[in-house]
C-alpha positions as CSV (number, residue, x, y, z in Angstrom):
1,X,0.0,0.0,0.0
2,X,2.7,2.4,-0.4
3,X,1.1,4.2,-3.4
4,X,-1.9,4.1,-2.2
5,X,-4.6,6.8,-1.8
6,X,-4.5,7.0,2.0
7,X,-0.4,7.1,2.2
8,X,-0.8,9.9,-0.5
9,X,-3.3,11.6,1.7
10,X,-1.6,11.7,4.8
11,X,2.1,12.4,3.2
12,X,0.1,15.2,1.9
13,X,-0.8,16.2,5.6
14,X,2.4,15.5,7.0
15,X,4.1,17.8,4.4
16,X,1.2,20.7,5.1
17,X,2.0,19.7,9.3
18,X,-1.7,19.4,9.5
19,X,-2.9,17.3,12.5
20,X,-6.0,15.2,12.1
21,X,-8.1,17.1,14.0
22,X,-7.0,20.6,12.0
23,X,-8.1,18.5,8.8
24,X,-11.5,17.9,10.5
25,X,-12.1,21.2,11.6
26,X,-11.2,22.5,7.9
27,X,-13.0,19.5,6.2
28,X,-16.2,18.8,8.6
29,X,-15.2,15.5,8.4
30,X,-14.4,13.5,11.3
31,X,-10.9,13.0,12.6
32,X,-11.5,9.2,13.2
33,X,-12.6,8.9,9.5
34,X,-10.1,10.9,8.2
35,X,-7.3,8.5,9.8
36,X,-9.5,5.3,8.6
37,X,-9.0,6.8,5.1
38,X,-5.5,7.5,5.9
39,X,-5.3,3.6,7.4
40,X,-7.4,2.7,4.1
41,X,-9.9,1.4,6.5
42,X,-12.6,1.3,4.6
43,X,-14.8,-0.7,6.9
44,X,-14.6,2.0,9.1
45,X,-16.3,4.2,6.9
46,X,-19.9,4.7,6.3
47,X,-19.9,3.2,2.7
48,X,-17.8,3.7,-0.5
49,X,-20.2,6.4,-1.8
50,X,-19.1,8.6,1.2
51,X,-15.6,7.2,1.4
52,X,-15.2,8.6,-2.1
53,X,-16.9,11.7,-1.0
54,X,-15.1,12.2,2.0
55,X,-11.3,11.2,-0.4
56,X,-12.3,14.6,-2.0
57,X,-12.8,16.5,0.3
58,X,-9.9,16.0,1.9
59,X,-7.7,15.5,-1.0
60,X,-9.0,19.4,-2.1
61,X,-7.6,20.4,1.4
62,X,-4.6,19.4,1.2
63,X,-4.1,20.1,-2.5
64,X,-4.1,16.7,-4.5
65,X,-6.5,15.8,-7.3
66,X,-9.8,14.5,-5.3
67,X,-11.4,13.0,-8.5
68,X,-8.4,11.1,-9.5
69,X,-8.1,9.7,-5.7
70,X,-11.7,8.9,-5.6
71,X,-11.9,7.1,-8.8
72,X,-8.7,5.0,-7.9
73,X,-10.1,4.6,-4.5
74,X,-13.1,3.2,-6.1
75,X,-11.5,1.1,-8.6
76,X,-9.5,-0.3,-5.9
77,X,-12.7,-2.0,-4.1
78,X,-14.1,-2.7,-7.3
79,X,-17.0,-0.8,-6.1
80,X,-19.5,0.4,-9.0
81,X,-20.7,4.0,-9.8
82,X,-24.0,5.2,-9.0
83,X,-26.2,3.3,-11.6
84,X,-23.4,0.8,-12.8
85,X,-24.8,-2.6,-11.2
86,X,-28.9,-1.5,-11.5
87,X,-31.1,-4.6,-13.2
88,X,-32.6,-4.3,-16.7
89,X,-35.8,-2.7,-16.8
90,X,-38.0,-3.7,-19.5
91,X,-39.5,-0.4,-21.3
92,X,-43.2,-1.8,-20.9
93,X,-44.2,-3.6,-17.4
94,X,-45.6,-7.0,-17.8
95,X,-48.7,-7.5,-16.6
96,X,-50.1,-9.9,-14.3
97,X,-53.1,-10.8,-15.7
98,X,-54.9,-9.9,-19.2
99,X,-56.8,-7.0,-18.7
100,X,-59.9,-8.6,-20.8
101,X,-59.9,-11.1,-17.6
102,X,-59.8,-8.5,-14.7
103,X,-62.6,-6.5,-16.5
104,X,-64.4,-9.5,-16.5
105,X,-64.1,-10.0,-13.0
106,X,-65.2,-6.5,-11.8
107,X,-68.3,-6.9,-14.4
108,X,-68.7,-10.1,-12.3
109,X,-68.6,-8.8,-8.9
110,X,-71.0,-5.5,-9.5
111,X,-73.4,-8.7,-10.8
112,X,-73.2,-10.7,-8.1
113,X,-73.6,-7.2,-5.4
114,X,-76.3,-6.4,-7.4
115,X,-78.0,-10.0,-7.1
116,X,-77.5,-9.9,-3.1
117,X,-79.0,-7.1,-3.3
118,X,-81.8,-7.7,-4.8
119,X,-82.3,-10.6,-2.6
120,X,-81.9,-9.1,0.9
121,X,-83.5,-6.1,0.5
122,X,-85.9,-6.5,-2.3
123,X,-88.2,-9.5,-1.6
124,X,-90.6,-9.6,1.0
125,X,-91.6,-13.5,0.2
126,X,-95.5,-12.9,0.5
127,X,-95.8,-14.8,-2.7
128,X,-98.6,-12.0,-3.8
129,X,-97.0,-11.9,-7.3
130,X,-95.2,-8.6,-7.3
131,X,-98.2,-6.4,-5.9
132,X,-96.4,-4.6,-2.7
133,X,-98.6,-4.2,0.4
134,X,-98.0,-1.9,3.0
135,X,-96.7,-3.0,6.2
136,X,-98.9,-4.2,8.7
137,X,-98.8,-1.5,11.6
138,X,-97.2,-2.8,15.2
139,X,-99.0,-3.1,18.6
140,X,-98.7,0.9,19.9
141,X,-98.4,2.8,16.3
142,X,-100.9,5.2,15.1
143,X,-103.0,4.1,11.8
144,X,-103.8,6.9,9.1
145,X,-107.6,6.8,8.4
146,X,-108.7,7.9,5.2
């Protein structure tokens, strides 16, 4: 690891005579990242996105080439881009079921609520042959006379 990016960030410190904790009050950046970058520790690190982030930040501050580090940084890990490793996407979704076959099964449903209906609420099963009577009045309730 002696060319590596975090030997060439912290000779780059040493020869500024930048402490850690200088570099993280410049940077924002946390002193303990700052040395796991330094250590290449990158498990110390929240993830490569902000290791490579953080590589050029840092790098800017002490006056190396950020991009360049971050880039070999991430081909080091072999880590991908943003986008790189994302599945194929077909252009049109596949569906599920044929729409012919869903329609028929709403058409079927408002049938069938239709039909229950129809049966609970509409029949009075006198067997009178469709003529509707009136109610006959309970015990207590006042009777129109006509």
């Amino acid at each position: 690891m002696d060319d590596g990016v975090g030997n060439k960030l912290r000779a780059a410190r040493t020869r500024r005579k930048l402490s850690l904790q200088e570099a993280e009050e410049a940077t924002k950046i946390r002193a303990r990242y700052l040395q796991a970058l330094e250590d290449e520790d990158w498990d110390q690190l929240p993830g490569d996105t902000y290791a490579r982030a953080f590589i050029r930040t840092y790098a800017s501050l002490l006056g190396l080439d950020g991009e360049r580090l971050a880039e070999e940084q991430r081909r080091r890990r072999g880590a991908s881009r943003p986008g790189e490793r994302l599945p194929r996407v077909d252009p049109q979704p596949r569906r599920v079921l044929p729409s012919w076959l869903i329609t028929a099964f709403v058409v079927a449903l408002v049938v069938a609520a239709f039909v229950a209906i129809g049966l609970l609420g509409g029949g009075n099963g006198g067997g009178s042959g469709g003529a509707h009577h009136p109610p006959a009045p309970h015990v207590g309730q006042a009777v129109r006379v006509r």
